[in-house]
C-alpha positions as CSV (number, residue, x, y, z in Angstrom):
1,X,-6.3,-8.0,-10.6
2,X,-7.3,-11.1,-9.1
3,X,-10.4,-13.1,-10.8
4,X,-12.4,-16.2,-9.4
5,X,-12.5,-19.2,-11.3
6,X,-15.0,-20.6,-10.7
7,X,-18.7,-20.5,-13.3
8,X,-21.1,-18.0,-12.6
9,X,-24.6,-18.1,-13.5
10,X,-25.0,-16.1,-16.9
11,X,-27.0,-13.3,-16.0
12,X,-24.1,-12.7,-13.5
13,X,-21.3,-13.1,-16.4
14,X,-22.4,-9.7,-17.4
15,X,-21.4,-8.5,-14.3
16,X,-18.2,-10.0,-13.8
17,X,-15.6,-6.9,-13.4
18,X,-12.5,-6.1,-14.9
19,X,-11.0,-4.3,-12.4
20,X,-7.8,-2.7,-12.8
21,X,-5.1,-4.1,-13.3
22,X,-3.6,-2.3,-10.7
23,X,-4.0,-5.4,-7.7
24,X,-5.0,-4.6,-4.6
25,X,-2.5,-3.6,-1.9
26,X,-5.0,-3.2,1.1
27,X,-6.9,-5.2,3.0
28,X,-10.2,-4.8,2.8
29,X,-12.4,-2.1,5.0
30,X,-16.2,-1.7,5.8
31,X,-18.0,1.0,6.4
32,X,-21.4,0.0,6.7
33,X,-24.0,0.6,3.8
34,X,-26.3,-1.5,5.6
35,X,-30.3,-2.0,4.9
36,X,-31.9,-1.9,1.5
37,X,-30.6,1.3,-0.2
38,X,-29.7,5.0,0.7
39,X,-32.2,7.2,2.2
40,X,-32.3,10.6,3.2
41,X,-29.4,12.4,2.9
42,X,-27.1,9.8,2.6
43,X,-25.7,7.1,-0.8
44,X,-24.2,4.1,-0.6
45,X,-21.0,3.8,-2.4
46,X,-19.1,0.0,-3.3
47,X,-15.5,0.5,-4.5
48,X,-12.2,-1.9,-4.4
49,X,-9.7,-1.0,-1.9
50,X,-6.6,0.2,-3.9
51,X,-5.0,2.9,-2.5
52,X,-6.3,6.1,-4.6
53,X,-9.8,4.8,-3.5
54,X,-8.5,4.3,0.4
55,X,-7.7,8.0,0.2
56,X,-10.6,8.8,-1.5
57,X,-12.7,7.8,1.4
58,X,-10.4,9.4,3.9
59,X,-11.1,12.5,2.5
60,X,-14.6,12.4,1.6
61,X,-16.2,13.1,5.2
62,X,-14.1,16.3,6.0
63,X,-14.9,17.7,2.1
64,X,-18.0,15.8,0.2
65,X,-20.3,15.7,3.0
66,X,-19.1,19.0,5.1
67,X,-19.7,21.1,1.9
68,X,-22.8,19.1,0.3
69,X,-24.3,17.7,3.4
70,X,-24.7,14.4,1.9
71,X,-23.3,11.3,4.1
72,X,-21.3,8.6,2.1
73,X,-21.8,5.1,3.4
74,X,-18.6,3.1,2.0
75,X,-18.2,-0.5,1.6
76,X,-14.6,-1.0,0.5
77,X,-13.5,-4.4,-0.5
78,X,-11.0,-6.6,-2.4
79,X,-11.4,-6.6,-5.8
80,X,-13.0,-10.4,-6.2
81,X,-15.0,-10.0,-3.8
82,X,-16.1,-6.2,-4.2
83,X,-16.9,-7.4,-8.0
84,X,-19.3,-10.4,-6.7
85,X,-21.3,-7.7,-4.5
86,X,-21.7,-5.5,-7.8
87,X,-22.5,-7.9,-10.4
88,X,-24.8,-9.2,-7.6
89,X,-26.9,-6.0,-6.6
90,X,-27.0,-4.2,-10.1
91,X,-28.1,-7.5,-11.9
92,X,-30.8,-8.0,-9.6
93,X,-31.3,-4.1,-9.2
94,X,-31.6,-4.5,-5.4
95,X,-30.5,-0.4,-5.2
96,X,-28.7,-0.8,-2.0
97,X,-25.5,0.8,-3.8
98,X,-26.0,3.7,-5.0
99,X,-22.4,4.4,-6.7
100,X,-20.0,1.4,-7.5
101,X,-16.5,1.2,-8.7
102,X,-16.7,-0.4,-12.8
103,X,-14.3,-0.4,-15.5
104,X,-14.7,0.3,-19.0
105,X,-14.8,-3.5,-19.5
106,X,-18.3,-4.0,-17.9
107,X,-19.9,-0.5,-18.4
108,X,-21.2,-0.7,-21.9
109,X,-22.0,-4.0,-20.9
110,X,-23.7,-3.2,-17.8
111,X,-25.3,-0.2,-19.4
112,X,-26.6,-2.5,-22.6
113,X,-28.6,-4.8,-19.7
114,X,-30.1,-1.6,-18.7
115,X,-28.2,-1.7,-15.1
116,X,-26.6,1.6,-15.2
117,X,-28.1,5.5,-14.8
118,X,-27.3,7.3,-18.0
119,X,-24.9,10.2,-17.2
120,X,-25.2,12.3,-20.1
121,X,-28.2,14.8,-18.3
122,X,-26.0,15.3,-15.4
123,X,-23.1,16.3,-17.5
124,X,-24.9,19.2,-19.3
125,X,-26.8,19.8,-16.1
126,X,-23.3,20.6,-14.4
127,X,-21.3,23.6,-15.6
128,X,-18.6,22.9,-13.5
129,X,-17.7,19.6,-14.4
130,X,-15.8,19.9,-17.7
131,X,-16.6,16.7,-19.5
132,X,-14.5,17.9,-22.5
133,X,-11.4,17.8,-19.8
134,X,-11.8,13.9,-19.8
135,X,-9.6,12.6,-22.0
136,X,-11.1,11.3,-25.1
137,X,-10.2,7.5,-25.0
138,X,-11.8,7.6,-21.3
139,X,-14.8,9.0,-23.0
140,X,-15.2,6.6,-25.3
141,X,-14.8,3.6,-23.1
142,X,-17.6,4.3,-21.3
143,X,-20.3,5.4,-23.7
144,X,-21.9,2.7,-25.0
145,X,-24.1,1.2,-27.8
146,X,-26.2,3.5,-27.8
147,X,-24.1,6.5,-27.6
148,X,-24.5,7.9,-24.1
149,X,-22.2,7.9,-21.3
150,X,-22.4,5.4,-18.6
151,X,-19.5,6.2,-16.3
152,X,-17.2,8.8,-15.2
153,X,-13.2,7.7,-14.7
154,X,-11.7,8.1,-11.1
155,X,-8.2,7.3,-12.9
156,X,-7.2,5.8,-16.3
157,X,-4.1,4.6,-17.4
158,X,-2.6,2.3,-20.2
159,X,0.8,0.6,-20.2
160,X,4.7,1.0,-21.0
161,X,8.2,-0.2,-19.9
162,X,9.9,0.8,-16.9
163,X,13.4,0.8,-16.7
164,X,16.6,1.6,-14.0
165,X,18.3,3.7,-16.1
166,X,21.2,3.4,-13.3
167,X,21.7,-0.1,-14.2
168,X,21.4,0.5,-18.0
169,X,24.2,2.9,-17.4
170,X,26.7,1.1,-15.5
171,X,25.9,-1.9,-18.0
172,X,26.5,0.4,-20.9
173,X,22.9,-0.4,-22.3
174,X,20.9,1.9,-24.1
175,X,17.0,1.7,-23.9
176,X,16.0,2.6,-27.7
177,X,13.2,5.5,-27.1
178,X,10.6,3.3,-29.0
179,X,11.4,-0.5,-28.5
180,X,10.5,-4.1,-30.0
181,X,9.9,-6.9,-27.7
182,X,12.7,-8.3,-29.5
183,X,15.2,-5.4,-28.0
184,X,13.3,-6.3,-24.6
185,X,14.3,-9.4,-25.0
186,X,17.9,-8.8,-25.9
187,X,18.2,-6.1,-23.0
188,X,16.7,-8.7,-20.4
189,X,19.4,-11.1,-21.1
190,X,22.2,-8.5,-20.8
191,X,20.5,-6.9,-17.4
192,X,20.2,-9.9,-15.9
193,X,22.2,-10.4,-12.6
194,X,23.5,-6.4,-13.5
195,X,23.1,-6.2,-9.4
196,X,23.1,-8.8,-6.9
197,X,19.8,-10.7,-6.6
198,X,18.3,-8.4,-9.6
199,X,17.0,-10.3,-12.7
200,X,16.3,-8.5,-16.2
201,X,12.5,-8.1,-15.9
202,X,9.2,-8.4,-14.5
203,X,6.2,-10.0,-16.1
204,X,3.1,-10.9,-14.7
205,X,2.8,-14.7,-14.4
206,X,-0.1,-14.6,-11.7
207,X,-3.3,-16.6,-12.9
208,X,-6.1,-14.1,-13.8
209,X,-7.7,-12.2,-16.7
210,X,-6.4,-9.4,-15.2
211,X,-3.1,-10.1,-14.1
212,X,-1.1,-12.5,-16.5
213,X,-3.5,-11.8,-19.5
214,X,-3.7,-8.3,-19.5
215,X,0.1,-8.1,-20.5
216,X,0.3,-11.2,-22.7
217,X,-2.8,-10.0,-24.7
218,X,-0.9,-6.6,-25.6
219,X,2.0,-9.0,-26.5
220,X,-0.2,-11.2,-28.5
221,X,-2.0,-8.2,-30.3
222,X,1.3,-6.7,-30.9
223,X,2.7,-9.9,-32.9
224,X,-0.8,-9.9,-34.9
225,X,-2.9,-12.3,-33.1
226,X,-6.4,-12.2,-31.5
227,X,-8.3,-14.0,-29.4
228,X,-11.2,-14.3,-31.9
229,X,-11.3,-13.1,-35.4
230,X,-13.8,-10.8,-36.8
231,X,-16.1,-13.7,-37.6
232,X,-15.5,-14.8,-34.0
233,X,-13.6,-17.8,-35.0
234,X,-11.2,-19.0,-31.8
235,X,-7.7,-18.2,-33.1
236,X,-5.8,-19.2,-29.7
237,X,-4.2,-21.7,-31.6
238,X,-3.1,-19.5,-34.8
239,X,0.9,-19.2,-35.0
240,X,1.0,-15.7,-34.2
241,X,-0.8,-16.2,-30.8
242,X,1.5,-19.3,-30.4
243,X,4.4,-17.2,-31.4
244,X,3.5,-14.8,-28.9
245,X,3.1,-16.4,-25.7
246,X,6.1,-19.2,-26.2
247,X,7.7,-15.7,-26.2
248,X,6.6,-14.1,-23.6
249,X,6.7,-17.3,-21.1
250,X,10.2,-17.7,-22.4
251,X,11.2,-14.4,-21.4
252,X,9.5,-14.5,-18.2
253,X,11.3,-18.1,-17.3
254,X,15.0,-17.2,-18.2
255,X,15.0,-13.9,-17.2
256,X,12.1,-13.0,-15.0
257,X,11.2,-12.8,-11.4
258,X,11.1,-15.9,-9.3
259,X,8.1,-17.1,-8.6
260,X,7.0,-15.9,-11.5
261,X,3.8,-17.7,-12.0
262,X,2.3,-16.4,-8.6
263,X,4.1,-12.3,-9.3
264,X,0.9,-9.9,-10.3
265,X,1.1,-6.0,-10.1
266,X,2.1,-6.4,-6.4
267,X,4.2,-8.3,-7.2
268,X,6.3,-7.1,-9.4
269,X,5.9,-3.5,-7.9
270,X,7.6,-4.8,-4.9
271,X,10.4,-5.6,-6.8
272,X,11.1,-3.2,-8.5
273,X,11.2,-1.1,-6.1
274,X,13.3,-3.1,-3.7
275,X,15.6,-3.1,-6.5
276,X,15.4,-7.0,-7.7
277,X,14.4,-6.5,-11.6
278,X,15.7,-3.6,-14.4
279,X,12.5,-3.6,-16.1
280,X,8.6,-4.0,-15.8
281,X,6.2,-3.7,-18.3
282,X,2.8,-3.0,-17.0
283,X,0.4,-0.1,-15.7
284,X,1.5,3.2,-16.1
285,X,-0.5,3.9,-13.1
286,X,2.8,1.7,-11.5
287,X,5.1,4.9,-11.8
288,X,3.5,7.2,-9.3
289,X,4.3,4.8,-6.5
290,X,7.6,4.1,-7.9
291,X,8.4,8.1,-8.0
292,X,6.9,8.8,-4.4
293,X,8.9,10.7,-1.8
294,X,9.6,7.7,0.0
295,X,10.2,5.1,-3.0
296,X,14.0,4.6,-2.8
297,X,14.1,4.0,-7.4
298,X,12.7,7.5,-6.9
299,X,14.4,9.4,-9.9
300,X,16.4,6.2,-11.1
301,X,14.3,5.2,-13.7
302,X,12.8,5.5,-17.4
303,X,9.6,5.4,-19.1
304,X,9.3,4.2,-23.1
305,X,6.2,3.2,-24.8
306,X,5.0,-0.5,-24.5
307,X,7.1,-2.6,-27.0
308,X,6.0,-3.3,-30.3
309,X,6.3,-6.0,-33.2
310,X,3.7,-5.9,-35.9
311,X,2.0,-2.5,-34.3
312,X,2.6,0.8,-33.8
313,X,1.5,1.0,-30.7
314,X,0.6,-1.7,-27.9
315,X,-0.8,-0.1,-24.8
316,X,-3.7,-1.2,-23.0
317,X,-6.9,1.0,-21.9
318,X,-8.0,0.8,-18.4
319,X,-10.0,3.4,-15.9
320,X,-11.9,2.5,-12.8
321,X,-15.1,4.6,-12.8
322,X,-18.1,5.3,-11.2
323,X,-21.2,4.2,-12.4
324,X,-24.6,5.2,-10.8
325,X,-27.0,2.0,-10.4
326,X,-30.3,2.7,-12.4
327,X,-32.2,1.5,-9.0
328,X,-30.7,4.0,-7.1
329,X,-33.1,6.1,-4.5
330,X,-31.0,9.0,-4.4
331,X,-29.8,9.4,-8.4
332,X,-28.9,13.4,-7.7
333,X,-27.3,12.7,-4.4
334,X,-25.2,9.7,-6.4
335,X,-24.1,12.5,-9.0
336,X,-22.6,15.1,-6.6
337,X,-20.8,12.7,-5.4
338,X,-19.3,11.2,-8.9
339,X,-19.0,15.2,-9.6
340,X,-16.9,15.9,-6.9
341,X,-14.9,12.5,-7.0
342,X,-14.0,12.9,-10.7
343,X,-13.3,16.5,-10.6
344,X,-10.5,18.8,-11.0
345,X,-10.9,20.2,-7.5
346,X,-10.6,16.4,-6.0
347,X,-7.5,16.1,-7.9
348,X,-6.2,19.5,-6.3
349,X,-7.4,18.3,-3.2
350,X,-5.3,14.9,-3.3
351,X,-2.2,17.2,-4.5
352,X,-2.6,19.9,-1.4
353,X,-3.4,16.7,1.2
354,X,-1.0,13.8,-0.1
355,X,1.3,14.8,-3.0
356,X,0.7,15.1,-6.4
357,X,2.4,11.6,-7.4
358,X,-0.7,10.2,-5.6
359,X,-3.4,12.0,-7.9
360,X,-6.1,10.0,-8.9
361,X,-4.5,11.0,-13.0
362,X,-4.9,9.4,-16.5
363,X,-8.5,11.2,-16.8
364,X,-7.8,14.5,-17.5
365,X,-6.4,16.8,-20.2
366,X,-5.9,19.7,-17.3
367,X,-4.2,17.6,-15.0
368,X,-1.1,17.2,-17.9
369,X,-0.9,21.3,-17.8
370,X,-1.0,21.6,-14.0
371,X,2.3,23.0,-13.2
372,X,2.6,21.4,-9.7
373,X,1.5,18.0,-11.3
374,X,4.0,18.5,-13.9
375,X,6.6,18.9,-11.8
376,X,6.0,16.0,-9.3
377,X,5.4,14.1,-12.5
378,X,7.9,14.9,-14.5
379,X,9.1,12.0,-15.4
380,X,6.6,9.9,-16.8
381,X,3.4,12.3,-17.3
382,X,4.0,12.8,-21.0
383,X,5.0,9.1,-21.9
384,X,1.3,8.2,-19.7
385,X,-0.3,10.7,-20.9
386,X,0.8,9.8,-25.2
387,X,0.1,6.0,-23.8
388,X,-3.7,6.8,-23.0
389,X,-4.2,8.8,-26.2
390,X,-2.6,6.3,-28.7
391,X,-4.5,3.5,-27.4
392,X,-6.7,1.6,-30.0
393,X,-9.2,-0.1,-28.3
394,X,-11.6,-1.1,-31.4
395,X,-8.7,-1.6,-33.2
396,X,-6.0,-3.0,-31.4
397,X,-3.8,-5.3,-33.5
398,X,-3.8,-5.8,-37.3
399,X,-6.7,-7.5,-38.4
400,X,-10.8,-6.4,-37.5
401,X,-12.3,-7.4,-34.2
402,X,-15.6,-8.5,-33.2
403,X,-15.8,-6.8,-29.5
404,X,-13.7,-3.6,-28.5
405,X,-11.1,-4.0,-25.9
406,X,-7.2,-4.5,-25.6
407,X,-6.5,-6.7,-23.2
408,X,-10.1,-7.8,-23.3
409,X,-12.2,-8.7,-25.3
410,X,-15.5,-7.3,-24.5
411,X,-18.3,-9.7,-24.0
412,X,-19.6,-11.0,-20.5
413,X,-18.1,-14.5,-20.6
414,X,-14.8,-13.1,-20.9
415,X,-14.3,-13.1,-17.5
416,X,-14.3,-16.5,-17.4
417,X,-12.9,-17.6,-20.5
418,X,-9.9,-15.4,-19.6
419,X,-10.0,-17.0,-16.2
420,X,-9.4,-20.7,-17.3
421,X,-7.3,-19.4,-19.7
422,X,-4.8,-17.5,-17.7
423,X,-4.6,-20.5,-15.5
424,X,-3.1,-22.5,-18.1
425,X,-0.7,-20.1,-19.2
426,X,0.4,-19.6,-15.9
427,X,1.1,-23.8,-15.5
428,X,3.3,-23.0,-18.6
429,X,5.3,-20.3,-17.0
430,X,5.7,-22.6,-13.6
431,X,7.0,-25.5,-16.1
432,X,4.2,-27.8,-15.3
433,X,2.8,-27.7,-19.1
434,X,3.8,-26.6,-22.1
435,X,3.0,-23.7,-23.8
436,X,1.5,-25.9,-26.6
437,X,-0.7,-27.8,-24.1
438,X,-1.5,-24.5,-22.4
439,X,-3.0,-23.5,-25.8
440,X,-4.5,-26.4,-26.9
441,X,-7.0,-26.3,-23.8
442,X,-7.3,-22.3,-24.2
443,X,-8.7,-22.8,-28.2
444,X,-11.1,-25.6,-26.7
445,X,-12.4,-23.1,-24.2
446,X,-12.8,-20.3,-26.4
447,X,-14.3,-22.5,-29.2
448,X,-17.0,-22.9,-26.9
449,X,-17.4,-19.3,-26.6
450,X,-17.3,-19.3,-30.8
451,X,-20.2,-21.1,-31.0
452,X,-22.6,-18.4,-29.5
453,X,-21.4,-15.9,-31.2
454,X,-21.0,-17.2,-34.5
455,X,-23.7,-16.1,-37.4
456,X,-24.3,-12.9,-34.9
């Protein structure tokens, strides 16, 4: 994911997305919402343009509308900028979307400035959707405050290590089934150069909240630091946060991708799957692409839990969701549509049409028991599946926190903060600071955010 830097006015901070950390691959694509909000029988619907949401629209004119009648208008973008429209149209509550594309980062927050359509009615109103199939963490993320759902997940994943076991092989290396960041290390070193061109891992140097901070906040969590403690004191400069990123831009410098400091999820997908890195640790949402029919590491690699130090677990929490704009015209119209999108009989639909590697998963406890998903899946369902439960979002490292999130922290000016942050860290891991500098201007940044929330 790919966020602006630049300061947006604070009603708009709110409104800032996450978006997943998966980056997008497409260009963008417009369909035409057009006017001042839905009528009729049609909804307006604003999502990014990564491929499960591509598909998504494909399919929705020959299924959605020829069984419900209802017309979906989609304007698909690029993540920065389809996150400006949102935060634009549901802060002002201009209704012109009916249905947008959030994350569990901005829900609650989104639903706390009273932006969002609460979802809870429409659950019990419809039999068939199976809420209890969502997987609980997914669930959680996107209920807020006040204890009613907000959202409903299109896919959800966490993270973990990928691996060529091939290489490990040949190399005579053995991946322990529940590694340390120190064995990572160790492994990395040993990989490196295993295959012409290939270098031991991939690690997300690209500036962003999203992209370089999403992995080097489960890193820093994992070695016991935190952005801001429970008093919400800036701890950027703590020797456990220090510890943690002069380790990871270390390990991404001696025995990472080139071009390190501009590789995101793109990135490093490319690589991996053109065969220039032994291991990745990001989104597990990653090894459906790398185990398609056509991928040629299809069935060459492994899948372990993200690595650990201090923790016993270290994966993120991430879902893009729907969320139904409280100025919507057509609020019924906007649920069929999250209904059918979210549902188990989209899912089969993606399976019969595209594959099952290219289900929208991550959301639901039935897809893990699907035999034809399980089969395509095989090898890395369980460990995505065991990543999404054990993830610890209110509690992810080992001291309290004052906002939930992993590789977040959940306030509006995070977006920002994690911005200006990630750019330093990423002029570290290009060589043009160090990593002390890096964090000496991160802990005045988010000293600044310290002082409004301090006494809270």
């Amino acid at each position: 994911m790919r966020t602006p830097s630049r300061r947006r006015p604070r009603a708009l901070l709110a409104a800032a997305a996450a978006g997943t950390l998966l980056s997008p691959l497409l260009s963008g694509c417009w369909a035409g919402a057009g006017g001042s909000g839905s009528g009729g029988n049609s909804i307006n619907v604003l999502m990014v343009n990564n491929p499960q949401m591509v598909e998504l629209q494909k399919l929705t004119k020959a299924h959605f509308t020829r069984e419900t009648g209802i017309k979906v208008n989609f304007t698909v973008l690029p993540e920065n900028d389809v996150r400006d429209k949102i935060s634009q149209d549901f802060a002002n509550q201009a209704g012109q979307y009916d249905v947008a594309t959030l994350s569990n980062y901005e829900i609650p927050i989104y639903a706390r400035n009273g932006w969002l359509h609460e979802m809870d009615s429409y659950v019990r109103g419809d039999s068939g959707y199976d809420e209890q199939d969502i997987l609980k963490p997914m669930r959680q993320s996107l209920t807020a405050a006040d204890g009613k759902l907000y959202g409903q997940p299109f896919y959800g994943e966490s993270s973990f290590l990928m691996y060529r076991k091939d290489v490990f092989a040949a190399k005579g290396l053995t991946m322990p089934a529940h590694p340390t960041w120190q064995q990572v290390a160790g492994l990395a070193a040993k990989a490196d150069g295993a295959e012409p061109g290939m270098k031991g891992i991939c690690l997300r140097g690209l500036p962003g909240w999203g992209e370089v901070m999403a992995p080097l906040t489960t890193v820093v969590n994992t070695f016991g630091g935190t952005w801001f403690d429970k008093d919400w004191k800036a701890r950027l400069d703590s020797p456990e946060f220090e510890k943690a990123t002069r380790f990871y831009v270390n390990l991404v410098r001696e025995h990472g991708e080139s071009g390190a400091a501009q590789s995101g999820f793109a990135e490093c997908l490319n690589d991996m799957t053109q065969g220039k890195t032994a291991m990745w640790y990001d989104a597990t949402s990653a090894a459906g692409l790398l185990e398609a029919e056509d991928s040629p590491v299809r069935g060459k690699l492994g899948y372990v839990p993200a690595p650990v130090e201090k923790t016993a677990s270290s994966g993120w929490l991430y879902t893009w969701a729907w969320g139904l704009q409280k100025a919507s015209h057509n609020p019924d119209k906007a649920w069929k549509f999250i209904s059918w999108a979210s549902g188990k009989g989209y899912e089969q639909l993606v399976g019969d049409t595209a594959g099952w590697s290219n289900v929208p998963a991550g959301k639901r406890a039935s897809t893990y028991t699907n035999a034809a998903y399980v089969k395509e899946a095989a090898a890395f369902q369980d460990m995505t599946r065991a990543a999404i439960e054990g993830a610890r979002p209110r509690d992810p490292g080992v001291q309290p926190r004052p906002a939930p999130g992993i590789q977040f922290v959940g306030i509006p000016e995070f977006t920002d903060l994690g911005t200006k942050v990630s750019q330093e860290i990423s002029a570290a891991i290009a060589g043009r600071q160090s990593v002390d500098a890096a964090l000496s201007r991160s802990q005045e940044l988010a000293e600044k955010i310290s002082k409004e929330y301090e006494g809270r």
